[in-house]
N, C-alpha and C positions, 0 to 999 in steps of 0.2 A: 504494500500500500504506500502510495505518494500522495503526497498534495501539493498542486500548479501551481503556483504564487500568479499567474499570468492569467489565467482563468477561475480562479476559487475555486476548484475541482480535487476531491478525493478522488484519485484511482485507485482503482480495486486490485485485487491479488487477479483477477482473470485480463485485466490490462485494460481495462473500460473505465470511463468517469461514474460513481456510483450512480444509482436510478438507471443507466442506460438497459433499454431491454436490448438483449440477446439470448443468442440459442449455445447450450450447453449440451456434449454430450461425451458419459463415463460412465463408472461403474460402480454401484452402492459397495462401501467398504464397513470397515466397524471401526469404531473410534478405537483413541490412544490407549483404553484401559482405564483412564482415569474416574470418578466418581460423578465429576461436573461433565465429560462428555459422553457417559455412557446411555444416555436417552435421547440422543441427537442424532441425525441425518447425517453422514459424511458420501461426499460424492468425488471419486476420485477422477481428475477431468482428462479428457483425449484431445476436446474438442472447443475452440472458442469460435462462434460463428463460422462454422465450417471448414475452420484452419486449424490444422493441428498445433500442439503444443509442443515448447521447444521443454522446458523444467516439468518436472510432477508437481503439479497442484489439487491440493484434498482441501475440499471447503465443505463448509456446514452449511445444510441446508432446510428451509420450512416450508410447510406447503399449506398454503389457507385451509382454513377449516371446511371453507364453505364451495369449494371447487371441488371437481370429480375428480380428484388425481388421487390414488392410494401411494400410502407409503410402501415404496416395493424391500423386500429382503435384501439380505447382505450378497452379492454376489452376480446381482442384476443390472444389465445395461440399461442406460434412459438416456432419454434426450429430453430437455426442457427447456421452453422458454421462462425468463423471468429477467429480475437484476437484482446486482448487490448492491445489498443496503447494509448498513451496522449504526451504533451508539454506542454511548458511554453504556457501561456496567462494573456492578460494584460499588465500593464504599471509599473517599476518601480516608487516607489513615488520618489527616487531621480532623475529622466529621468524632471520632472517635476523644476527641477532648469532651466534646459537648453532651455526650452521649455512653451507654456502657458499651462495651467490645465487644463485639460478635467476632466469629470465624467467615471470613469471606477472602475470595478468591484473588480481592485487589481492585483496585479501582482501572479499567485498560478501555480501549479503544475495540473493539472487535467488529468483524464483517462475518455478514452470510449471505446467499442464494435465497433469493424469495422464487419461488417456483410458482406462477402465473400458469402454466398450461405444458400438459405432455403430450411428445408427438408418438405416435404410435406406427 
């Protein structure tokens, strides 16, 4: 991920300014193991609009509630349109003066695949 000083533009890890729709196509993998991504979507990519990929890129992915797309199994190819989007998540460590401590992951930046529609 970059951001254009020239344009106000986050680009994203698939090399697009975030919101842009594109088509994506890979294959469902399983997360790192760890506890915060083991209920997440990872989609390991081939494809950014029709061009292969030069690096391996694993992004997370969501898929609206309210569309016909099922969430497919580990080990399944898809093609999807959509774009990435991400936010802040997490907890400032100074929020924590003000407040009592919890356990959390850290205050980051993070991106994922909104999955708008599957081609079939």
């Amino acid at each position: 991920m970059e951001y254009s000083e020239i344009n106000k533009e986050i680009i994203g890890s698939l090399g697009k300014p975030l919101g842009t729709i594109i088509q994506i196509e890979g294959v469902i993998v399983s997360g790192d193991g760890s506890k915060s991504e083991e209920d997440k979507l990872k989609i390991k990519i081939f494809k950014v609009d029709d061009k292969g990929i030069e690096k391996e890129i694993i992004i997370t992915a969501e898929i609206f509630s309210w569309i016909s797309v099922k969430e497919p199994e580990e080990g399944v190819s898809v093609k999807y349109i959509g774009y990435e989007t991400g936010g802040m998540t997490g907890i400032p460590d100074k929020a924590f003066s003000y407040m009592p401590y919890i356990a959390t992951a850290g205050f980051t930046f993070s991106i994922y695949f909104q999955v708008i529609k599957s081609i079939v």
